[in-house]
C-alpha positions in Angstrom: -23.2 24.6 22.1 -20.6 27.7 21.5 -19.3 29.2 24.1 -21.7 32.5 24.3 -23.7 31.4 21.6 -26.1 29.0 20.0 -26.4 27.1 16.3 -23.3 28.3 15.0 -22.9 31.7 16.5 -26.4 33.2 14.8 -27.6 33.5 18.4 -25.7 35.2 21.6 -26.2 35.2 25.2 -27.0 38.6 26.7 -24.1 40.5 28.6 -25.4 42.2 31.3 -23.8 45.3 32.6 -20.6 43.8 34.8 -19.7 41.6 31.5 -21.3 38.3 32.8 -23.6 36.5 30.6 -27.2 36.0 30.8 -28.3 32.0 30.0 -32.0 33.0 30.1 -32.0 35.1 26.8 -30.4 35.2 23.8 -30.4 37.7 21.2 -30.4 37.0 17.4 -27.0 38.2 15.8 -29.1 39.0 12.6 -32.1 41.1 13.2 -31.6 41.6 17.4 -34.3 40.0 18.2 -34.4 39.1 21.7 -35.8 35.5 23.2 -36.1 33.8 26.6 -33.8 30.5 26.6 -34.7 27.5 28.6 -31.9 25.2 28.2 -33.9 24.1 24.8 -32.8 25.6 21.4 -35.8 23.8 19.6 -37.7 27.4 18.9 -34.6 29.2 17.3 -34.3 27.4 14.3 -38.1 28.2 13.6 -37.1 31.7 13.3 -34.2 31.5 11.6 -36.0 29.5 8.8 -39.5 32.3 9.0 -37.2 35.4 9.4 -33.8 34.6 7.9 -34.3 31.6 5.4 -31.0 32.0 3.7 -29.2 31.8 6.9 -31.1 28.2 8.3 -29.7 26.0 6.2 -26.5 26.6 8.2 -27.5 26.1 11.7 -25.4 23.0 12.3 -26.5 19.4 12.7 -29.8 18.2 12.8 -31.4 14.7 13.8 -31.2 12.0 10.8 -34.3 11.0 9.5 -35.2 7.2 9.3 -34.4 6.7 5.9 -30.9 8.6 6.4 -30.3 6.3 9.7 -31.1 2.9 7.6 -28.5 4.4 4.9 -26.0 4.9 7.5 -26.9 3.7 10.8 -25.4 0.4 12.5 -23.8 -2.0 10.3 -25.4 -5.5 10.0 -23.9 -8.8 11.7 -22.7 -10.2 7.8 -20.6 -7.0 8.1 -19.4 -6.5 11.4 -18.1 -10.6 10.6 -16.4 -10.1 7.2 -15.2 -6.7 8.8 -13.4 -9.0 11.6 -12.3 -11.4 9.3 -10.7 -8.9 7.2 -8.7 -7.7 10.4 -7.5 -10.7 10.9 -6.2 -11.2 7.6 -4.8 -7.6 7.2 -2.8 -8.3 10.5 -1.4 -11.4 9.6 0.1 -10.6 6.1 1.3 -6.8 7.6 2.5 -7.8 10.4 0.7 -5.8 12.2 0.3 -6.2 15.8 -2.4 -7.7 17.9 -2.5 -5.0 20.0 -3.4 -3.0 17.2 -7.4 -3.6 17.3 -7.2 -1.6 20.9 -6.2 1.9 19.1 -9.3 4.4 18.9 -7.4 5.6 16.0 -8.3 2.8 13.7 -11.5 2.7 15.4 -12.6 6.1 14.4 -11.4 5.6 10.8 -13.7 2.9 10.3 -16.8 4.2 12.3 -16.3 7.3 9.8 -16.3 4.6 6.7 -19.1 2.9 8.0 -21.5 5.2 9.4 -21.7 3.3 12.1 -20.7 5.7 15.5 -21.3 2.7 17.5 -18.8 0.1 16.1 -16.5 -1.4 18.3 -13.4 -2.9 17.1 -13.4 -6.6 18.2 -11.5 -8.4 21.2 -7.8 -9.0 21.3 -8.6 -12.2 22.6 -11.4 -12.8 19.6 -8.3 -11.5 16.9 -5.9 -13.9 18.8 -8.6 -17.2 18.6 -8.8 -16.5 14.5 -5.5 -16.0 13.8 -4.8 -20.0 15.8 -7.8 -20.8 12.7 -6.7 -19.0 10.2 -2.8 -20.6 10.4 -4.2 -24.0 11.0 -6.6 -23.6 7.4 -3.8 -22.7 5.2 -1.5 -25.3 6.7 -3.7 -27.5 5.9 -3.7 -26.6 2.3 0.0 -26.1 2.5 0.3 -29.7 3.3 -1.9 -31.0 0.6 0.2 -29.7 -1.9 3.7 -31.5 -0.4 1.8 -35.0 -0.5 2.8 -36.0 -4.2 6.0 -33.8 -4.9 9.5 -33.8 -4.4 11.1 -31.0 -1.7 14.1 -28.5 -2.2 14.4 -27.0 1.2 15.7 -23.7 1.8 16.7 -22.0 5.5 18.3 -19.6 7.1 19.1 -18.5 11.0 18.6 -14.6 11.9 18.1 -12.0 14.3 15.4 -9.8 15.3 15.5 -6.4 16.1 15.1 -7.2 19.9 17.7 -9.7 19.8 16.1 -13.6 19.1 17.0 -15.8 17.3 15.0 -17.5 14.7 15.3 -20.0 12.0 13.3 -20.0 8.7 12.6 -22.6 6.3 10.7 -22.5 3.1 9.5 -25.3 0.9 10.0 -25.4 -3.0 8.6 -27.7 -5.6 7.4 -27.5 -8.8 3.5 -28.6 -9.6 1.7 -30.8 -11.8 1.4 -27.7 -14.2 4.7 -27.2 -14.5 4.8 -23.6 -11.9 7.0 -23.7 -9.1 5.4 -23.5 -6.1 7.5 -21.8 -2.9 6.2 -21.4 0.4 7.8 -21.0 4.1 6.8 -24.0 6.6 8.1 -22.4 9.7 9.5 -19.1 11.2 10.2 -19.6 14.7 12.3 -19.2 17.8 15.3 -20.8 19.0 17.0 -21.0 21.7 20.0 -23.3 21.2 23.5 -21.4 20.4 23.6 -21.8 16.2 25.9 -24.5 16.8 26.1 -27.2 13.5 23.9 -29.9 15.3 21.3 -27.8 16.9 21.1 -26.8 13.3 20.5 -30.0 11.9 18.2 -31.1 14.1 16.1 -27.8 13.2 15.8 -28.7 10.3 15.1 -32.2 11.1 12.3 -31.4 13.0 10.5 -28.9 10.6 10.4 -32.1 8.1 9.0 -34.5 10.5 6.8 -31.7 11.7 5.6 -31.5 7.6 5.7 -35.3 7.0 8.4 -34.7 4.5 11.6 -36.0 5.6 11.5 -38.5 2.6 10.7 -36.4 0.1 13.4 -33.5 1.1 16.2 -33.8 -2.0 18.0 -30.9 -1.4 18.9 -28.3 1.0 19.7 -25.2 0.2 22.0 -22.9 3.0 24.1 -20.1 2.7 28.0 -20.9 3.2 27.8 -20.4 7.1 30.4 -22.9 8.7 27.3 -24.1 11.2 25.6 -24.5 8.1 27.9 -26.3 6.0 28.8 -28.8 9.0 25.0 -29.3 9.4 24.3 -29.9 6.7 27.0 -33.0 6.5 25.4 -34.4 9.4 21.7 -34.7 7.3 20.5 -37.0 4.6 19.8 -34.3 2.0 21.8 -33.1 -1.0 23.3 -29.5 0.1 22.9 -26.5 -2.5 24.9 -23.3 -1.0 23.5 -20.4 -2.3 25.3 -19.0 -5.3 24.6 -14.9 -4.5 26.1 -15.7 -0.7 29.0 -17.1 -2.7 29.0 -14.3 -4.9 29.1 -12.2 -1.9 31.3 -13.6 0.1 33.7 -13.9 -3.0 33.8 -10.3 -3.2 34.5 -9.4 0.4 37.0 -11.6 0.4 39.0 -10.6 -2.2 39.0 -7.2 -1.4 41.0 -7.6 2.2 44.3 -6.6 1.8 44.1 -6.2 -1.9 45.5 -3.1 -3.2 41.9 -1.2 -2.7 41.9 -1.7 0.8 43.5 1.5 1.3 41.2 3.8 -0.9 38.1 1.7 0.6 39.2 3.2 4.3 39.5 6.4 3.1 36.2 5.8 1.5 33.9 4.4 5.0 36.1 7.5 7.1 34.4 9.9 4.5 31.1 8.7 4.6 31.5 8.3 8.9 32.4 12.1 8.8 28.8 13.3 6.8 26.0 10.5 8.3 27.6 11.3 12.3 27.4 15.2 11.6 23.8 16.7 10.9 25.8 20.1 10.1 28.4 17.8 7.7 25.6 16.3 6.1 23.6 19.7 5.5 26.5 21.4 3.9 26.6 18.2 1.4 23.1 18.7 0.3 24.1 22.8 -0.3 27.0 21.3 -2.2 24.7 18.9 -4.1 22.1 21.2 -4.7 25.3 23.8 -6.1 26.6 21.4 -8.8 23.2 20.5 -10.1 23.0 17.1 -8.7 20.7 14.9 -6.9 20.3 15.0 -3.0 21.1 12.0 -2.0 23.3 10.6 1.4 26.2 8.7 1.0 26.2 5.2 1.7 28.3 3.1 4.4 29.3 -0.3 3.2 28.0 -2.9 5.1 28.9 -7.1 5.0 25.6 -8.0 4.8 24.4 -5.4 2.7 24.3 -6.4 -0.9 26.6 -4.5 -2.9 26.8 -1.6 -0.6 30.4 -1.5 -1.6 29.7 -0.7 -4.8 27.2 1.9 -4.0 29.4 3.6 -1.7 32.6 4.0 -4.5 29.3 5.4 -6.9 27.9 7.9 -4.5 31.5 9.0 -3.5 32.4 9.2 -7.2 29.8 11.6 -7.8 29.2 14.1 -5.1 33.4 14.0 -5.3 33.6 17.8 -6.4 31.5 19.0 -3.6 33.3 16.8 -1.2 36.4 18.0 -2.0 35.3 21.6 -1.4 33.8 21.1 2.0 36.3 19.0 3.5 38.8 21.4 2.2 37.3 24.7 3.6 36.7 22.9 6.8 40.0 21.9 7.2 39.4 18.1 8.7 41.4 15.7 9.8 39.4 14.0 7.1 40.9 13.7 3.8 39.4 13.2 -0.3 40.6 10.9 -1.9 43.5 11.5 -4.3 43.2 11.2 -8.2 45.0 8.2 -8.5 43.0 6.5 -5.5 39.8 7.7 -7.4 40.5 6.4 -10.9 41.3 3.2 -8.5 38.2 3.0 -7.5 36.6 3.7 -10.7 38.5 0.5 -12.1 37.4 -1.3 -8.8 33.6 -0.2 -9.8 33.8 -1.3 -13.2 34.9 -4.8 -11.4 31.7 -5.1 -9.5 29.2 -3.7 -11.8 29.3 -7.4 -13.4 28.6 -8.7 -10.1 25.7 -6.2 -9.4 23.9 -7.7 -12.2 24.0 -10.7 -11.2 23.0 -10.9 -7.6 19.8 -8.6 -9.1 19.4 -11.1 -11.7 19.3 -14.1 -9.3 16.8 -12.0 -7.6 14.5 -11.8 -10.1 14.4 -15.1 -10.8 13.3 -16.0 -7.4 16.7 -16.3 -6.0 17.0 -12.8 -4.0 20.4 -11.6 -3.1 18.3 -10.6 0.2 17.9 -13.2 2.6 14.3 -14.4 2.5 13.5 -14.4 6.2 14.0 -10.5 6.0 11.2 -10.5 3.2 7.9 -9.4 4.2 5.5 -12.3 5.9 2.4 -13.1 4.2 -0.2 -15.4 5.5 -1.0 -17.1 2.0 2.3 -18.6 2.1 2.4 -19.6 6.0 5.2 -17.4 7.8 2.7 -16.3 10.2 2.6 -18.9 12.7 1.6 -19.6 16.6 4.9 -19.9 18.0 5.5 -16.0 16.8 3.3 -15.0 19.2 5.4 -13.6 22.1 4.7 -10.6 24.2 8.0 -9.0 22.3 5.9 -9.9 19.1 2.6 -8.3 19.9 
């Protein structure tokens, strides 16, 4: 019901002299008609449809018929299952939380796909209890398929976002067809400082966990000192990861080389525009002035794959409106002097090489990204039980 008015604002209550409205009659907005109104609006549509047909086919919503209510009505048990089942999967290869079935949000959306007003999305506890049966199926045919091959491990320690530790370690093998098969036995949480025996024995234990232990060959790390010491103190073959070494042989050759210099002045340039909202505002003016692309600059970062590199490219070419803006504002902040810049052009000519290959190695299966920040998907196993914290969900 409107406020003041009935199906859509074609009727109106009568205002009585002081302004206060009558809720025994209402008047028609179309012809005036006047009728008594007993908290039932069943006889107004009647003479919308005799007196005003044009006008009744927008009187709002009516009751479904049968037929329209078996079209649309409540969803049958087959679907409210494969509907649950399909949550659970969705939240395990997104990530999503548990928590996630409890927003009306989501709710609504699928009601409105449905047809169904009276769904209710199912228990946290029931989402919980199939996720436990879900992991446990494809583990199951994870392990089938390391019963008759040969192992190359692969692992690496990390931190989440609130702080834990974790270590992850995928399995690699190649099949009977020929296909090489990779797959992650085990994300989970540790507690131990990162210390080289803890280590070890992390690694021990997810291959006894697997039934593997003697069919591990190799081990594949990155150049960690925990790692390389743990690795001496196991029984497999150790493989360091050629893009860490890539990596690392770049970061290392740049301190105290004769870039270091221009590389400050780089980082203190790129510190001035991302810490300053106005800075950065008056680089997109500057950007947008000279015809190029908006675009931020970029800090470089350790473990950021060739973030130095991209820093020296965005530097070199937003260097025109730099220079303007750091000259009219007069900053403590200087650009970077010819010479320094055609240093750094060399020094980028030096890394494109490198570029290459860490995104080659990448696309081969070998990402220059460390593969516990790749996305989880349940199909390969990284969701697992002991992920389940309170943090977590």
């Amino acid at each position: 019901m409107d406020e003041g008015g009935l199906l859509g604002g074609k009727f109106l209550f009568k205002k009585l002299p002081d302004g206060l409205l009558d809720k025994t009659r209402v008047r028609c907005t179309i012809c005036k008609a006047e009728f008594r109104y007993h908290r039932s609006s069943l006889s107004l549509p009647y003479h919308l449809r005799a007196k005003h047909s044009t006008e009744s086919a927008s009187t709002g919503p009516r009751q479904s018929t049968l037929q329209e209510y078996g079209a649309c009505g409540r969803i049958t048990k087959n679907v409210r299952e494969k509907l649950t089942n399909s949550l659970v999967v969705w939240i395990a290869k997104n990530c999503r939380p548990v928590s996630i079935v409890e927003d009306d949000g989501l709710r609504e959306v699928i009601r409105a796909a449905s047809g169904d007003e009276c769904y209710n999305l199912p228990l946290r506890g029931t989402i919980v209890s199939r996720l436990h049966t879900l992991y446990e199926d494809q583990r199951a045919q994870q392990s089938s398929k390391l019963v008759q091959v040969n192992v190359a491990l692969t692992g690496d320690h990390w931190t989440s976002v609130n702080n834990d530790n974790y270590l992850g370690v995928m399995a690699h093998f190649i099949d009977n067809d020929w296909t090489m098969q990779s797959f992650a036995l085990t994300v989970s949480k540790t507690e131990e400082r990162h210390y080289a025996e803890a280590c070890a024995d992390h690694f021990l234990n997810v291959a006894n966990e697997w039934e593997i232990k003697d069919k591990v060959t190799t081990l594949g790390t990155d150049s960690a000192r925990n790692m390389v010491a743990a690795a001496r103190l196991l029984p497999f073959e150790h493989m360091p990861c050629m893009a860490h070494i890539l990596q690392r042989t770049v970061t290392v050759s740049l301190n105290d080389s004769a870039f270091e210099r221009a590389l400050a002045k780089c980082r203190k340039i790129v510190g001035h525009f991302k810490h300053s909202p106005a800075n950065a505002q008056e680089l997109k003016a500057q950007q947008a002035a000279h015809g190029h692309q908006t675009e931020p600059l970029v800090q470089d970062v350790p473990t950021r794959w060739n973030s130095i590199l991209e820093m020296i490219k965005r530097i070199q070419r937003n260097k025109s409106g730099l220079t303007t803006i750091l000259t009219q504002q007069n900053s403590k902040v200087t650009m970077l002097t010819d010479q320094e810049l055609d240093r750094l052009q060399k020094l980028e000519e030096l890394l494109e090489p490198c570029r290459y290959v860490t995104e080659l190695l990448g696309e081969s299966g070998m990402s220059p990204v460390p593969w516990c920040c790749q996305p989880c998907v349940i199909c390969s196993g990284l969701w697992s039980p002991q992920m389940m914290t309170q943090s977590t969900f």
